[in-house]
N, C-alpha and C positions, 0 to 999 in steps of 0.2 A: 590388509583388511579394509582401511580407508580406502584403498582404490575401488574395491571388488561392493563396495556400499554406495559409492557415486553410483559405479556402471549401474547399478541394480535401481537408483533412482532413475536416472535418467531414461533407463531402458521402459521404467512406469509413465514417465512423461511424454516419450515420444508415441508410448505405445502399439508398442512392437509385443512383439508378444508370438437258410432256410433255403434251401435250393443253392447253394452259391458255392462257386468255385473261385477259390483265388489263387493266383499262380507269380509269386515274385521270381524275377531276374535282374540280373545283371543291365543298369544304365549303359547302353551307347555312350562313350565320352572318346572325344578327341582332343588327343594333348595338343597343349599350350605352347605357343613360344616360351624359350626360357624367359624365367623372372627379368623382366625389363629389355631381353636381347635387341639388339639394331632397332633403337630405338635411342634421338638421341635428349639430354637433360636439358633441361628447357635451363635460361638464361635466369639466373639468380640476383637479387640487386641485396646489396646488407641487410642484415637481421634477417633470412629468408632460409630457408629449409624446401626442400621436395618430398613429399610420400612418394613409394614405388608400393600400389594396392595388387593385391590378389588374392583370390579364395579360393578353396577345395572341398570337396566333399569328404567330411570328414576325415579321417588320415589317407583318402585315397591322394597319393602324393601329384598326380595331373589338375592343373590349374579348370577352373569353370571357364568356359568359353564361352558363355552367353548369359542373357535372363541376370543378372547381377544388376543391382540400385545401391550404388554408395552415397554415403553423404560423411560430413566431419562436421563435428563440430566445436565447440569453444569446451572445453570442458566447465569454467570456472562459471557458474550461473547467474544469467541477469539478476537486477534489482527485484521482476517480478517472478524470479524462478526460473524461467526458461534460458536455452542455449543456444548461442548466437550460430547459425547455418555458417561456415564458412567454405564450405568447396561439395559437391556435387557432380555427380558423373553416371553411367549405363555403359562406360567399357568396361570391360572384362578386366582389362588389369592398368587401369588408369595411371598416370605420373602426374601429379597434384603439387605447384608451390605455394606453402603456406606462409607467412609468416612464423617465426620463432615461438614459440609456447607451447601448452599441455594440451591435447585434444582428444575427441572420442569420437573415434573413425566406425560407422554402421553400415552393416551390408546387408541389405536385404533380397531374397530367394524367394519370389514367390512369396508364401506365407512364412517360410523361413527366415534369418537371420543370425546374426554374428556381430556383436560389440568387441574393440578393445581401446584401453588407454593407450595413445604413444605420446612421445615430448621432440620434437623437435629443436634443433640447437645449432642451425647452418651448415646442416650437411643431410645429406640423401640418408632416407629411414624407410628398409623396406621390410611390408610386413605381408602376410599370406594368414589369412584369416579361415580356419576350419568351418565351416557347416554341418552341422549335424541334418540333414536332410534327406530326404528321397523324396517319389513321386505317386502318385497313384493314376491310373486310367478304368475307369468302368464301363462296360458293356452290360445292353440287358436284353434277355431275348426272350422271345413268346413262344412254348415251343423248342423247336432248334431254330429261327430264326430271328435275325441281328431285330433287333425296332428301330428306325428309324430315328436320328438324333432329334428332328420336329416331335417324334411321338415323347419323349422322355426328359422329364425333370430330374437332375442327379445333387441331391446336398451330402452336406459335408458335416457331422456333429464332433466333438469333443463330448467323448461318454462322461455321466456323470461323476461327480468324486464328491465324496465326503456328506453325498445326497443332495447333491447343486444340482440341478436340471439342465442335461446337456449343453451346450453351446453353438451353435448356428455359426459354422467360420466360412463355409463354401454354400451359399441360398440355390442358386442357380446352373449348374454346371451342365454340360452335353456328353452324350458318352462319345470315348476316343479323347476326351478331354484330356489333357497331361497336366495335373494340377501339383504343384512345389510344393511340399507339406515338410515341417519340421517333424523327426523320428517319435514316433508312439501310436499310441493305439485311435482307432477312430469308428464312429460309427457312419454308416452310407446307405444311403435308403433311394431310391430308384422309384420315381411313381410316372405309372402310364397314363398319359394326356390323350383325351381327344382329338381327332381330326379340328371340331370346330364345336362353341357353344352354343350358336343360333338355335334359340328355339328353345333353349333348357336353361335350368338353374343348377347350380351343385349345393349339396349340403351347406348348411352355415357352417362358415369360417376356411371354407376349401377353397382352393383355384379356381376359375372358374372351370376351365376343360381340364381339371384334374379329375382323373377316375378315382375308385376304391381299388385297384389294383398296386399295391405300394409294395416293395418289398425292401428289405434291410439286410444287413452283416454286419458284424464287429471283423474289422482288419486289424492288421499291422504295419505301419510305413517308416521300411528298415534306409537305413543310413548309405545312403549310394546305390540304392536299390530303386527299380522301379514295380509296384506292386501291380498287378491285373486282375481285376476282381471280376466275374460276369455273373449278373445277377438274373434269375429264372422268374419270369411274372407267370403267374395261372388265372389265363383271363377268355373274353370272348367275348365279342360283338352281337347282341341280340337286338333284335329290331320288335319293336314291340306296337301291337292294334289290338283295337276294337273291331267284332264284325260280331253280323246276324248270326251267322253259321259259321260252323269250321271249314275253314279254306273260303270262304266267303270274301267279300273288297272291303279293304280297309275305310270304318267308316271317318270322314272326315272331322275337324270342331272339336279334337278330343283331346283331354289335358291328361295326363300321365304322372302317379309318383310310385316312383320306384320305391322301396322298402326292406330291410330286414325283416328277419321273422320276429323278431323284439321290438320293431315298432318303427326303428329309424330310419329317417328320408335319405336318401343316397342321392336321387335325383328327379327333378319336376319337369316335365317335358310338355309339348304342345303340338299337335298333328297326325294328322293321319297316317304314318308309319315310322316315328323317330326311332332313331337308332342310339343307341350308349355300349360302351365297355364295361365289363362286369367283373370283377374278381369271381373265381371259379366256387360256390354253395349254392345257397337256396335264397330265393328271394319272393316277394308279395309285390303283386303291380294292382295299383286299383285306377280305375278308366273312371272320368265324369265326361257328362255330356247331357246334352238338355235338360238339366238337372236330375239326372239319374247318375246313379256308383254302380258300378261291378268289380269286380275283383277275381282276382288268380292266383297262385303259387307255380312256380316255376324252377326247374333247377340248372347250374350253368357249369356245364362244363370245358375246362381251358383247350382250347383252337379250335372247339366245335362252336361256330358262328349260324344261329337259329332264328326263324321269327316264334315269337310266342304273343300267342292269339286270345285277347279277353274276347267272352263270348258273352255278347249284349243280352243276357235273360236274368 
């Protein structure tokens, strides 16, 4: 019980820690050399000991062959709390000589990992460290076709519990991405980027070439498994003017906000025919220009890419 209260501190110190289709398989893995084989023990001087390290996914009995970050450390805590780093490594199944004493060997996967206590005592101590982990990759497509990883911002939440406001552990991701997750549930939300923001503002508090086209799921990221999620945007590319007439030239000088029918700015544009992405409803565009307003309602629907025309009267 003492041991399993250290690990659980230390583990706080280091701090470790809607259209959609998702389809889990079976991880690709290739076995491992056996545990330490032709491989030979490094030169021992008194009071010295060896780790022989290796991990798995969880009881899959094939050692990780890759993407593994070990570290050991002192178990017994400095004067100001912390744990003295003693041996570090990124092989797969490393052979570590330590010095004699109690230590707390960590393996990190990604966002995953894996603690345990071992003791050392002058002789080879070989441990295989479980993982409770899988992976996840996301695609997201407009349509039937893929978006382009440039077009797409992919995160990563930890759904709420106990009414905590999810968690933000993946900000950034690319779709095709192969991300390490520790096994449970998660939320993933896919928002389509513009080509470019010259020219335009995005809502407060958005990306700048983040659209309103976002879309989300709740997963699951099973233990040796790699999940595949493809998430469905309903969007469209409308180019938006002012002119005299319909079908008339777009007139130049002209500022643009985009709107909900409730009032909210979506996006502030500037030119004679800017272009934006739209999540697939209804929307209000109002034009200024020599100090006159007009205004329009519009409606957008997903892969039909349209200009929609304010008429200057």
């Amino acid at each position: 019980m003492l041991n399993s209260l250290r690990l659980m501190a230390l583990a706080v110190l280091l701090g470790v820690g809607l259209g959609t289709v998702v389809v889990a398989q079976t991880v690709p893995t290739t076995p491992g050399p056996a545990f330490g084989a032709g491989r030979t023990p490094p030169s021992l001087e008194p009071g010295q000991g060896v780790l022989y390290l290796s991990a798995t996914l969880g009881n899959n009995p094939r050692p990780i062959v890759s993407g593994l970050k070990w570290r050991v450390y002192q178990e017994r805590a400095e004067a100001d709390g912390s744990h003295a780093l003693v041996a570090e490594s990124t092989e797969p199944a490393p052979i570590l000589p330590v010095p004699d004493g109690a230590y707390v060997v960590h393996v990190g996967y990604g966002l995953a990992s894996a603690m345990k206590r071992v003791s050392v005592n002058g002789r080879p101590v070989s441990e295989r460290l479980p993982i409770t982990a899988g992976a996840l990759s996301v695609t997201s497509v407009l349509g039937d076709t893929k978006l382009p990883p440039s077009r797409v911002q992919i995160s990563v939440y930890v759904p709420d519990r106990d009414g905590q406001e999810a968690r933000l552990i993946v900000p950034s991701a690319k779709p095709g991405d192969v991300m390490r997750l520790p096994e449970g549930n998660y939320r993933i939300v896919s928002t389509f980027l513009e080509k470019e923001s010259a020219g335009s503002t995005a809502a407060p508090g958005a990306q700048e070439n983040a659209t309103n086209s976002v879309v989300n799921a709740e997963i699951r990221v099973q233990s040796g498994r790699i999940t595949e999620a493809t998430l469905r945007h309903r969007a469209a590319v409308m180019t938006i003017k002012l002119v005299n007439n319909p079908g008339g030239e777009a007139l130049a000088n002209t500022s643009f906000s985009v709107l909900t029918p409730g009032g909210d700015v979506i996006r502030e544009l500037i030119g004679a025919f800017p272009s934006l992405v739209l999540a697939e409803g209804e929307y209000v565009v109002i034009a200024r220009r020599d100090g006159k307003t007009f205004q329009t309602t519009f409606t957008v629907q997903s892969t039909l890419d349209r200009d929609v025309e304010v008429i200057a009267k």
